[in-house]
C-alpha positions in Angstrom: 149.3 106.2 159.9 151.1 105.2 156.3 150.0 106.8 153.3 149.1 105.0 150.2 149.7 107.2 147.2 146.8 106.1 144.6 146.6 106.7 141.1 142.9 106.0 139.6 142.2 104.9 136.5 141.8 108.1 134.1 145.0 109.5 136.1 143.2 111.3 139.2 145.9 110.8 141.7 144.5 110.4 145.7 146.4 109.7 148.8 144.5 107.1 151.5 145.1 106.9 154.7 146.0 103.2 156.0 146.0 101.3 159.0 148.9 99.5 159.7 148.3 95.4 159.9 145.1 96.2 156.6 145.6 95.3 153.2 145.9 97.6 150.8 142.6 96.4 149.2 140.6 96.7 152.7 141.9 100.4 152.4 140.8 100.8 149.3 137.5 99.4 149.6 136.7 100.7 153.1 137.5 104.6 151.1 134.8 103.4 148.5 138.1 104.3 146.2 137.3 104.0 142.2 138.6 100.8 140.7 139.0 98.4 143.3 136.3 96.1 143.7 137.5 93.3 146.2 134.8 90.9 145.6 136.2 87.7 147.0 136.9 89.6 150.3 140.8 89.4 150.3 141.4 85.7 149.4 143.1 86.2 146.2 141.0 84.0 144.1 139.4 86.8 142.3 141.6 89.5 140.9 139.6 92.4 141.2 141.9 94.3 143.5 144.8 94.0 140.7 147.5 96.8 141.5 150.7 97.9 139.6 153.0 99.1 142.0 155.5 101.9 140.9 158.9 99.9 140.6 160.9 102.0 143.4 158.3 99.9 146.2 158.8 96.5 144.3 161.5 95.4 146.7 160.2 96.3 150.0 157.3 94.2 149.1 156.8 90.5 150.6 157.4 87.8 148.0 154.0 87.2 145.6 153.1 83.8 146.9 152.0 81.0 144.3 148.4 81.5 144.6 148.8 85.4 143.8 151.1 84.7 141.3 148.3 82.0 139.5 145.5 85.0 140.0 147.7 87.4 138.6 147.2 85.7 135.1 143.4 85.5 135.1 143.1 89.6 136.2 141.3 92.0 133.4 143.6 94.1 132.9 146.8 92.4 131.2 149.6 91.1 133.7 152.6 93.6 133.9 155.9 93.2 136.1 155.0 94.8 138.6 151.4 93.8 138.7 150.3 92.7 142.3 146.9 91.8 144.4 145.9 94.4 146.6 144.6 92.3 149.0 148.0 90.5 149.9 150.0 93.6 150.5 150.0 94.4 154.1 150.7 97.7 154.6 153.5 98.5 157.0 155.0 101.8 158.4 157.8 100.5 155.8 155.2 101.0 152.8 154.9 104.7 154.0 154.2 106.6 151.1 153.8 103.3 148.8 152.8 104.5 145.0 150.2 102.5 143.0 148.5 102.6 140.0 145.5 101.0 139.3 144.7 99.6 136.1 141.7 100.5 133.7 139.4 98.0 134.5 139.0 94.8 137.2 136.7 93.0 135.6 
């Protein structure tokens, strides 16, 4: 089972057990985790699962289709480089110890 290494807004810093073929968002929401909200259910048209991933994972990551890539600029929290929807990262025995912090606010 990957491990998701979590850092909360405030700087508590969890680990969550994922399922392999679940989003990183369904994770999150299913651990009632702090700071991700997932309201549009993991469609990417609401933002609320916005993620910055540490910059060591950005490359084994699947390219941010357009759609994220347009959510990404309407997200609370400002935009960074390596902001990315929870909800459209898969996780993978790949992302195995994938590191994540989550911004201060998602809406």
């Amino acid at each position: 089972m990957p491990i998701v290494n979590v850092t909360l807004p405030g700087g508590r810093e969890i680990q969550l057990d994922a399922v392999a073929g679940n989003t990183f968002m369904r994770t999150a929401v299913d651990a009632a985790t702090e700071g991700i909200i997932g309201e549009c259910g993991g469609a990417a048209m609401c933002g609320t699962c916005h993620v910055l991933v540490h910059p060591e994972w950005l490359d084994r990551l699947p390219a941010m289709s357009q759609n994220e890539n347009d959510m990404l600029d309407c997200t609370a929290a400002p935009r960074q480089p390596q902001s990315r929807l929870g909800c459209q990262l898969q996780i993978t025995h790949v992302l195995d110890g994938l590191q994540l912090t989550l911004p201060e606010r998602q809406r």
